[in-house]
N, C-alpha and C positions, 0 to 999 in steps of 0.2 A: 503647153500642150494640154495639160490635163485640164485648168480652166476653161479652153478651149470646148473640151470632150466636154463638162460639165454644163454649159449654156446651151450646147447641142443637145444633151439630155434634155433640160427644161423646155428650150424651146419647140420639140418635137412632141414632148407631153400637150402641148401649148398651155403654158403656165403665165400667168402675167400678176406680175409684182407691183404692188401701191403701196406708198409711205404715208402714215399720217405725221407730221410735224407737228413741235410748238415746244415750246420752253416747258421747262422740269414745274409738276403742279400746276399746269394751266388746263387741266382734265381731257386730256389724249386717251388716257385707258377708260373713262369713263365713259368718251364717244366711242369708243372702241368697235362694239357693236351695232351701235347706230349704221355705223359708216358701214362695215360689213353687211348689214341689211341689204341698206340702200344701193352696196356694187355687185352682192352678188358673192363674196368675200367668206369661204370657207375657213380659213384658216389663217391667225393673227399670230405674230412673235409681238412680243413686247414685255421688257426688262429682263430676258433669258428666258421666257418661256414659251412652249410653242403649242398654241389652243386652237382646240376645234370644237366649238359652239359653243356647250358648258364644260367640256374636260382639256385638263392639262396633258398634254399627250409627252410633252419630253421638257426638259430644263429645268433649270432650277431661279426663282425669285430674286432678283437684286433688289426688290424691296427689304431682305433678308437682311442685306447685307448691311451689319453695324458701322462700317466705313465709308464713306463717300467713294472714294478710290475703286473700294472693292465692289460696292453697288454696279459705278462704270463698267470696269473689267468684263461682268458677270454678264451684265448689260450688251457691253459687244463681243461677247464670247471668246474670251481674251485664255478659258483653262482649254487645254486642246481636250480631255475626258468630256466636259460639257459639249463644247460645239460638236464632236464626232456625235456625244448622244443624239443633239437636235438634227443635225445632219441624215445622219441615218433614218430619223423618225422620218424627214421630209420625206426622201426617196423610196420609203414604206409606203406613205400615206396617199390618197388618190384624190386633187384636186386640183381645179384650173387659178385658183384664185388667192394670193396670197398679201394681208394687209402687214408690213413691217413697222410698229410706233417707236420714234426716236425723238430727241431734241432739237435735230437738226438734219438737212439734209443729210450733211458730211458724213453723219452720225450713221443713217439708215443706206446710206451706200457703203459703207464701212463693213454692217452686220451683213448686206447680202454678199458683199466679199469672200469674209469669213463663212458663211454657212454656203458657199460654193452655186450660188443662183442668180439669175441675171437681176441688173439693177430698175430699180422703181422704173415703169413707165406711167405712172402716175405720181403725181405729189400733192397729196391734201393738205393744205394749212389748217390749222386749227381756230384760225379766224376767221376761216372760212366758211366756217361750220359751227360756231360757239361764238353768243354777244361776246361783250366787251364786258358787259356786267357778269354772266357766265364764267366766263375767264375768273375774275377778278373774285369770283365767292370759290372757285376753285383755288387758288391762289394763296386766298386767307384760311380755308379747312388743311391743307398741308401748311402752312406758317405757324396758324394757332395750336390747332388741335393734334397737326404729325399724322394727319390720313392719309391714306395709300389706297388706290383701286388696283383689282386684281381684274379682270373682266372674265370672271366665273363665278356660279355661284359659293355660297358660304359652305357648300358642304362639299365641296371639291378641295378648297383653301383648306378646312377642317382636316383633312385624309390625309394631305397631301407637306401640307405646313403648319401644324399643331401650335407652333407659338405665334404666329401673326393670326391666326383664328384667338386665341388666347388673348395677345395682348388687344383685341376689339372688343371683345365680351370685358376687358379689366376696364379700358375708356370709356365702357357703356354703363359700366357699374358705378363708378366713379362721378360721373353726367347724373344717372337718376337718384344713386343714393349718398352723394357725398366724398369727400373724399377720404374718407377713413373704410372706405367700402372696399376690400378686395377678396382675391381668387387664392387658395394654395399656389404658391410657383412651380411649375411643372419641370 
């Protein structure tokens, strides 16, 4: 029933929900914005957090997260304290347009479950929208190097998650002055 009552909210707001897909590193938060541009698309969830434009409005990072496992979890808001925070931020917040990035369908029908909103009537592939070449250098910058996109700027990430601003500034340091180049650890 109360699922029920929940869709009826969204739907009456008139909200409509798009997923962007594609496997883990093939630069889903990188298009992030793009896509948002081009639909019209207020407001992104992706890897537990929930942005609107340049700010982090609620959630917390699974790129954070030192465990595979717990990346996932945080990913589909698996802590009931996190999802209630994004939850509530939604039904705060005043937009028609909502983009969900996941790995997989399953994945981003799973998270609108959990954050109590009606499921994708869109679904972007990410090959749909990113060569093959695109893909493939995304791909190897998360293989090689262990980059993450956040789809905000650096001084949001900076505020908000002090060691992943940190450990980019260590990889940058490291890239132009060697490897003996580092930061005090915070």
């Amino acid at each position: 029933m109360m699922r029920l009552f929940n869709l009826l909210f969204w739907y009456i707001r008139g909200v409509r929900i798009y997923a962007l897909v594609g496997s883990t590193g093939t630069g889903k938060s990188f298009r992030a914005k793009l896509v948002a541009q081009k639909y019209g698309i207020e407001m992104i969830i992706d890897d537990g957090l929930l942005i609107r434009g340049d700010q982090l409005v609620a959630g917390k990072s699974a790129k954070k997260e030192a465990l595979y496992l717990g990346a996932v979890k945080t990913a589909l808001f698996h802590d009931k304290a996190h999802r209630d925070d994004v939850v509530k931020a939604l039904q705060r917040e005043k937009f028609r347009k909502l983009l969900v990035i996941g790995t997989s369908e399953r994945m981003t029908s799973r998270i609108c479950e959990r954050l109590q909103i009606p499921q994708p009537f869109k679904i972007i592939k990410i090959e749909d929208i990113a060569t093959k070449d695109e893909i493939e250098k995304a791909l190897q910058s998360r293989q090689i190097e262990g980059k993450h996109v956040i789809p905000v700027p650096a001084l949001e990430i900076r505020r908000n998650y002090p060691s992943i601003f940190y450990d980019s500034v260590r990889v940058f340091l490291k890239k132009s002055f060697g490897s003996g180049a580092s930061l005090p650890r915070i």
